[in-house]
C-alpha positions in Angstrom: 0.0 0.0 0.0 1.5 3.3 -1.1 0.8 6.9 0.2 1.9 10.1 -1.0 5.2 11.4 -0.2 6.4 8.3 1.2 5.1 9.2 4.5 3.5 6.9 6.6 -0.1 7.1 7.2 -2.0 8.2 10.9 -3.1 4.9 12.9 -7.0 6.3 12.3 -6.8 6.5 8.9 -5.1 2.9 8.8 -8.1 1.5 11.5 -10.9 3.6 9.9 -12.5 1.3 7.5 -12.0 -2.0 5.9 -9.0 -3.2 3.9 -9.4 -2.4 0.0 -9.2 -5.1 -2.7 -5.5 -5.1 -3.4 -4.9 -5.9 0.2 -5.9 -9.7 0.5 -6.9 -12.8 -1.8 -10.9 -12.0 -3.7 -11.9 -15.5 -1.7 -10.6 -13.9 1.6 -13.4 -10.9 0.9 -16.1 -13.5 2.2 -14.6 -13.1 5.1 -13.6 -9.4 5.5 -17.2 -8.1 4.5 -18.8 -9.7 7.3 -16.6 -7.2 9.7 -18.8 -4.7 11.5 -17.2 -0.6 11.3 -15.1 0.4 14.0 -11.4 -0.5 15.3 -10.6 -3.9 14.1 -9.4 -4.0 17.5 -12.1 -3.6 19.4 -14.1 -5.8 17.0 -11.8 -8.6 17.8 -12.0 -7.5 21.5 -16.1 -7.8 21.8 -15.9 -11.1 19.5 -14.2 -13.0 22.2 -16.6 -12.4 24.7 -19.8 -12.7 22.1 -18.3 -16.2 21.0 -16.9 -17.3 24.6 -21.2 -16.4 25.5 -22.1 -18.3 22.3 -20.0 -21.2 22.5 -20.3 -21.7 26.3 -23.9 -22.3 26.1 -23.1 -26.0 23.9 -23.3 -29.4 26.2 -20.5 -31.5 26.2 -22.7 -33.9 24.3 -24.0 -31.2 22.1 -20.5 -30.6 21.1 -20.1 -33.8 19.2 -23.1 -33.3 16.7 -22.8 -33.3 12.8 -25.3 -31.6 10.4 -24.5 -34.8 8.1 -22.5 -37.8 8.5 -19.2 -36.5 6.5 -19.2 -33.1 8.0 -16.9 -31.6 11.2 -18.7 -31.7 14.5 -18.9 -28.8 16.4 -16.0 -29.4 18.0 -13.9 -29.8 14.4 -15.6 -26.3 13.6 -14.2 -24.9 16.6 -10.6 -26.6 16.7 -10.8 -25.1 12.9 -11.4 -21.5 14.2 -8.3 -21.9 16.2 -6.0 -23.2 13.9 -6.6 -20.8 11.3 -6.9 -17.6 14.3 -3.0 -19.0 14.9 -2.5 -19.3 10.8 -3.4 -15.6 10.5 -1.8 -14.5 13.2 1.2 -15.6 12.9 1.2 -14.4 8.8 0.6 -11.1 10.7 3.3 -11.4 13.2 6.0 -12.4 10.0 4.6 -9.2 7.9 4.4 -6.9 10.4 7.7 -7.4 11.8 9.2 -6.9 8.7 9.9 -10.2 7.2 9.3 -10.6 3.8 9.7 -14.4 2.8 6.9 -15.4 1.1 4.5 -18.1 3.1 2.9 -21.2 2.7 -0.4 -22.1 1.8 -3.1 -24.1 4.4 -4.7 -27.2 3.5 -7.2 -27.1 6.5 -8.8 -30.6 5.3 -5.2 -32.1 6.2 -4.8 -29.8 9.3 -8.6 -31.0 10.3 -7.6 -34.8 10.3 -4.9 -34.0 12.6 -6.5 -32.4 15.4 -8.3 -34.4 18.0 -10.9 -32.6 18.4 -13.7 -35.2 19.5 -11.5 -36.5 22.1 -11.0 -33.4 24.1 -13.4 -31.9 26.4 -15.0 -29.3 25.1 -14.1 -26.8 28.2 -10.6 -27.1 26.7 -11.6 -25.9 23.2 -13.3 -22.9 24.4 -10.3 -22.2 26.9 -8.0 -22.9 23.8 -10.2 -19.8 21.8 -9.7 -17.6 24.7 -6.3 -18.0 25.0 -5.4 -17.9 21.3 -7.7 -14.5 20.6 -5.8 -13.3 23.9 -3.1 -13.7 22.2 -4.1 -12.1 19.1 -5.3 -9.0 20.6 -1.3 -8.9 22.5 -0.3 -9.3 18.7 -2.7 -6.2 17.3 -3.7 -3.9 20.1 0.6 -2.3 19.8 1.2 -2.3 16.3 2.0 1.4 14.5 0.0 2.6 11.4 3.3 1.3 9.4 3.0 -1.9 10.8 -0.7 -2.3 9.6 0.0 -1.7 6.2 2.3 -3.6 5.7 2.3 -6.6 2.9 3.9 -10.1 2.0 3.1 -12.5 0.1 1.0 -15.6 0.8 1.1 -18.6 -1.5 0.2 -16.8 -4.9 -1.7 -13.6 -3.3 -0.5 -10.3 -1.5 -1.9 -9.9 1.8 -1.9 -6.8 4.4 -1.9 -7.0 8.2 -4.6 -4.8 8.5 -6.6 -7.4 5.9 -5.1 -10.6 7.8 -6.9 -8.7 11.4 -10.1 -8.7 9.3 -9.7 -12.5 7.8 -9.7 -13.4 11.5 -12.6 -11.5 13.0 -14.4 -12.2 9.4 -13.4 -16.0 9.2 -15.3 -16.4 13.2 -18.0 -15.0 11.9 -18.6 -16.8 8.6 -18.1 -20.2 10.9 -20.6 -18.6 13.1 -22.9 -18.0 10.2 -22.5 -21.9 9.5 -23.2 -23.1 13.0 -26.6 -21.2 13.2 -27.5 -22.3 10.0 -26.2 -25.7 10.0 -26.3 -26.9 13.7 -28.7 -24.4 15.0 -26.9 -22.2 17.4 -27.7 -19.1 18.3 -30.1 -19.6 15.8 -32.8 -18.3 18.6 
């Protein structure tokens, strides 16, 4: 991203609004569009709670349901969340800080069938969210206006910190969207 003069552009200009179209993947746009207005930040911030609320109120038994036979439980969706919350995060970190080796893709199919997720309590999964968007918000809440618009690339795409905060919060929400619709919570 470049601005005029070379100079580097005020943290509320950088947080006021969502990344543009040369800033992440088109398919990551699914994601990003689903981000409410306001600090990316504090959207991040109130999402832990929201989800912690939303998530807490599954049973242990609950947990384990599939809408069909060949599709994740709610506890693959959620172990899925936090893999990919540690995926973007840590493509944020590597950007942000400067380094500017390309990264890997993410095949979250072969991820998925590596996780144990049906074995572990479900109290662990949520604690694992909670700790791992802790995290994320240590990772965002310090970062300078430079850092935020700054680029690398990602497999065969060019991808902002700034857009990668917004594929997190955005990428909750879409699985959110899927668990209302598909296993019925919060659907109320």
């Amino acid at each position: 991203m470049a601005y005029e003069n070379g100079t580097s552009p005020e943290l509320s200009t950088v947080l006021s609004g969502p990344p543009g179209r040369d800033e992440a993947a088109d398919y990551h746009f699914r994601y990003i569009e689903r981000v409410p207005d306001g600090d990316i930040r504090e959207v991040l911030a109130a999402q832990l709670d929201d989800t912690l609320t939303l998530l807490g109120r599954i049973s242990e038994e609950a947990s384990r349901a599939r809408y069909a036979p060949d599709k994740w439980s709610i506890r693959q969706v959620l172990a899925h969340i936090n893999d990919c919350e540690r995926l973007f995060t840590f493509r944020a970190f590597w950007f942000a800080r400067g380094l500017d080796a390309p990264l890997p893709g993410f095949d979250q199919d072969v991820a998925a069938a590596h996780v144990p997720a049906d074995t572990r309590p479900w109290g662990d999964l949520l604690n694992e969210f909670r700790e791992i968007r802790s995290a994320t918000l240590s990772l965002f809440r310090p970062l300078l206006a430079e850092h935020w618009v700054r680029s690398g690339r990602v497999d065969d795409y060019q991808v902002s910190v700034r857009a990668l905060a917004y594929i997190t919060a955005g990428h909750v929400l879409h699985h959110r969207a899927v668990l209302a619709e598909h296993y019925g919570v919060g659907a109320d």
